[in-house]
C-alpha positions, 0 to 999 in steps of 0.5 A: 500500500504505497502512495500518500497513505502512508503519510497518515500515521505520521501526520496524524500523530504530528497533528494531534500532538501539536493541537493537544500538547500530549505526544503520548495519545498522538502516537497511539491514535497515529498508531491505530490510524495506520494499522487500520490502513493496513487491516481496514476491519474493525477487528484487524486494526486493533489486532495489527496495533497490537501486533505493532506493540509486540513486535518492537517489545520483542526486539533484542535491541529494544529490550536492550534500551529499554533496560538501559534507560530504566537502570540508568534512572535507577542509578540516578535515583541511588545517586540523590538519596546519597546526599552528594549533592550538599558536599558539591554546594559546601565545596563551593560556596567556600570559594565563589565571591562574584555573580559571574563566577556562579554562573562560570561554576554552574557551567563547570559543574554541568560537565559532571551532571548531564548525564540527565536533565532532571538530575542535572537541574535539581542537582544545580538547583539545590547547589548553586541556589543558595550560593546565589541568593548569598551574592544576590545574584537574579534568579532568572539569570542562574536559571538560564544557564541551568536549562541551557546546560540541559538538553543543549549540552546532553545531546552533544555527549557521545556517551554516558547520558540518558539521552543517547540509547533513544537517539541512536535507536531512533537512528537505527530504527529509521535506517532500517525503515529506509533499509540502509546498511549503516551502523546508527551509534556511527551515523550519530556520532558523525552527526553530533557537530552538525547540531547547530542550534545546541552548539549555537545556544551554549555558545551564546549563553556562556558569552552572556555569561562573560560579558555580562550582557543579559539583553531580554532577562531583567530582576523579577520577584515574583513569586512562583504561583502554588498551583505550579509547584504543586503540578510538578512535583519532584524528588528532593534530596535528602537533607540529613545525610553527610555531605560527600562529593565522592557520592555523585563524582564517583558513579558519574566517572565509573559510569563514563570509564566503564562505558569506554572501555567496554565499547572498545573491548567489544569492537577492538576484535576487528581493529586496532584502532581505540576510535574505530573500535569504538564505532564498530562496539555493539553499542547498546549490548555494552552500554548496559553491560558498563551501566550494571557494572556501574549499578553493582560497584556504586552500590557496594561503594554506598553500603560500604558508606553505611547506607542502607540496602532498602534506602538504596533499592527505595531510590532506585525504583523511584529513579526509574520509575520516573522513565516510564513514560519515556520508555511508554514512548519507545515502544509506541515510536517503533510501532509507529515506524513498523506501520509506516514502513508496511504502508510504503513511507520510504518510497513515498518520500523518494518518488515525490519529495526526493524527485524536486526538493533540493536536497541542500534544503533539507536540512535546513526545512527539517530544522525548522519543521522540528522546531516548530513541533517541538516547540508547541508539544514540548519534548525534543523525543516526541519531536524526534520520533515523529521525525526522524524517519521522514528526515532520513528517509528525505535525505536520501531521496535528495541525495543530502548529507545523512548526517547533517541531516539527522543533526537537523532533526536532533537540532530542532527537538532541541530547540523545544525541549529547551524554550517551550514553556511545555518542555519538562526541562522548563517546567522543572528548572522553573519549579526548583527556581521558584520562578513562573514557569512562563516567565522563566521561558519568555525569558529565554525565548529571545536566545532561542530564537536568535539560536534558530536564526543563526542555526537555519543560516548555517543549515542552509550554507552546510547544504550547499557545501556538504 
């Protein structure tokens, strides 16, 4: 069944979730429209949906993903009952006396908690917070930096995050929609420096940082309305614990070293070469055989502290529990790329679009289509599962660069996850700042779209050049 039909799936989930800012129900809905295109009987759709569902609940590398983002969380969870957070703030606040060397220190520590985004900003949060308000240094200022240092700075990691299981399994799963033989952790890799926007908007905040020059974020004391704090409640730290750096430095550098070394054991087999090796590991098989390695070791490294076995498993199914949606997300984005797939979606995109769409202007179109839908439904994963396989499956119809075109994809998912006042990072950094949380994103909304235009600029120039 080949032919404008299978764009329905994908534009009826696009559609629904920019109109009801829920991408969940978009998918399934998306979802259940194409297997009814497929089976077009009232039982056939429902039983195709579910075969749908079971099929990528059944692939090994899912399973795999799925494992890892849910220990990954877990390890996350272990790390904030610990109370390493409080012996960073100690640590600190001893030898920050300027409002720029707050913010200098917050970018500095980043490099330690973008493993993940709530992690990240609650961690900060309750770090530099207080460190702040000491110096009387605005809130929306130190807000700023800690959401640009969220998702902007994440996707820019090779490894060791739990952003990067989903986004090369995004990549794998459109490559194999649009049958090309390519290996997706090297696809990602190579397109990590063709996110334009996210290196772009680190780039202006940390020189917003150093010249001082804060051109759309004034002082506000406004105070944070109850029903939003109340709406998005988080997991706090605990207070009564010792402070120890070792908590959280320790895991985080396990983790990292960990990974390395079995991407490269796994893929020094066929060459010598430490970065080839990297490229040819089996990526997500020891990405969690580093991360359970990791869990084990971290958790011997707490009991031996005198923590408690059941506080530690307490807040390690908090921690990945909080995954659940996320991982709800996988399935439904697979299923959606089976249907897609049996309807003729590739060779829709190659015997219309790729016959007169220039291909230089690919990558600038799905950047700014992606941040148009990431913006109105708040998620860079929603936006990058919904278009990831029309942006591959686009570049090779117009002969485009691949990986340019699939840092586009990522760069506009990016842009939402990091504005839009919809966005969890938004909400979050809003709620631990005490700040409103439209407020907080108007007040980063004029770098962001400065970030867009200078971003489509270099999209458009790299089309031509690539």
């Amino acid at each position: 069944m080949e032919g404008i039909v299978s764009l329905v799936p994908s534009l009826t989930a696009i559609i629904i979730a920019i109109i009801t800012k829920q991408v969940l129900p978009a998918l399934i809905i998306g979802l259940i429209a194409g297997s009814y295109l497929v089976k077009p009987t009232i039982l056939g759709g429902i039983l195709q949906t579910t075969d749908y569902l079971i099929k990528s609940a059944t692939v090994e590398e899912n399973i795999e993903i799925v494992f890892f983002l849910y220990i990954f969380s877990g390890l996350i969870g272990m790390i904030k009952v610990t109370g390493g957070v409080k012996g960073v703030e100690n640590l600190i606040s001893k030898r920050i006396k300027s409002k720029k060397g707050v913010l200098l220190t917050t970018w500095g520590l980043s490099l330690f908690t973008f493993i993940d985004c709530g992690f990240h900003i609650m961690a900060l949060g309750a770090i530099m917070k207080p460190i702040a308000k000491k110096i009387n240094l605005a809130k929306e200022r130190l807000a700023y930096v800690i959401d640009t240092a969220t998702v902007p700075l994440i996707v820019l990691a090779p490894l060791g995050t739990t952003y990067v299981g989903y986004m090369v399994t995004l990549v794998r799963t459109s490559l194999a929609e649009n049958n090309i033989n390519q290996d997706p952790y090297s696809l990602f890799i190579k397109s990590i420096p063709y996110n334009f926007y996210a290196i772009v908007a680190i780039l202006i905040s940390l020189g917003v940082v150093i010249t001082g020059k804060y051109f759309s974020i004034k002082k506000d004391t406004t105070k944070v309305k109850d029903k939003e704090t109340k709406q998005h409640h988080h997991s706090k730290f605990k207070e009564d614990v010792e402070p120890k750096i070792w908590n959280i430095v320790f895991p985080i550098l396990t983790l990292f070293i960990l990974t390395l070394y079995f991407l490269w054991w796994s893929g020094s087999q066929e060459t010598n070469s430490f970065l080839t090796a990297l490229l040819k590991a089996k990526t997500a098989r020891m990405m969690l055989v580093a991360l359970l390695a990791t869990l084990v070791i971290t958790a011997l490294f707490y009991i031996f502290q005198k923590f408690k076995i059941g506080e530690l498993i307490n807040g390690f199914l908090e921690g990945g529990n909080e995954i659940i949606v996320a991982m709800v997300l996988l399935f439904l984005v697979w299923g959606l790329a089976e249907v897609s797939n049996d309807l003729g979606f590739s060779q829709f995109i190659t015997n219309t679009l790729g016959t007169f769409l220039p291909g230089y202007l690919v990558p600038s179109i799905l950047f700014l289509l992606g941040s148009i839908v990431s913006y109105f439904i708040g998620t860079s994963w929603g936006a990058w599962g919904l278009l990831m396989p029309m942006g591959i499956s686009l570049a090779i119809a117009t002969n485009s660069n691949l990986a340019l075109s699939v840092g586009a994809v990522f760069a506009g998912g990016t842009f939402g996850d990091h504005i839009s006042p919809l966005s969890e990072t938004t909400v979050i950094t809003a709620t631990i700042m005490k700040m409103p949380v439209v407020k907080h994103a108007n007040n980063q909304l004029l770098y962001g779209i400065t970030g867009v235009v200078i971003s489509s600029i270099l999209y458009l120039i790299a089309g031509i050049l690539l």
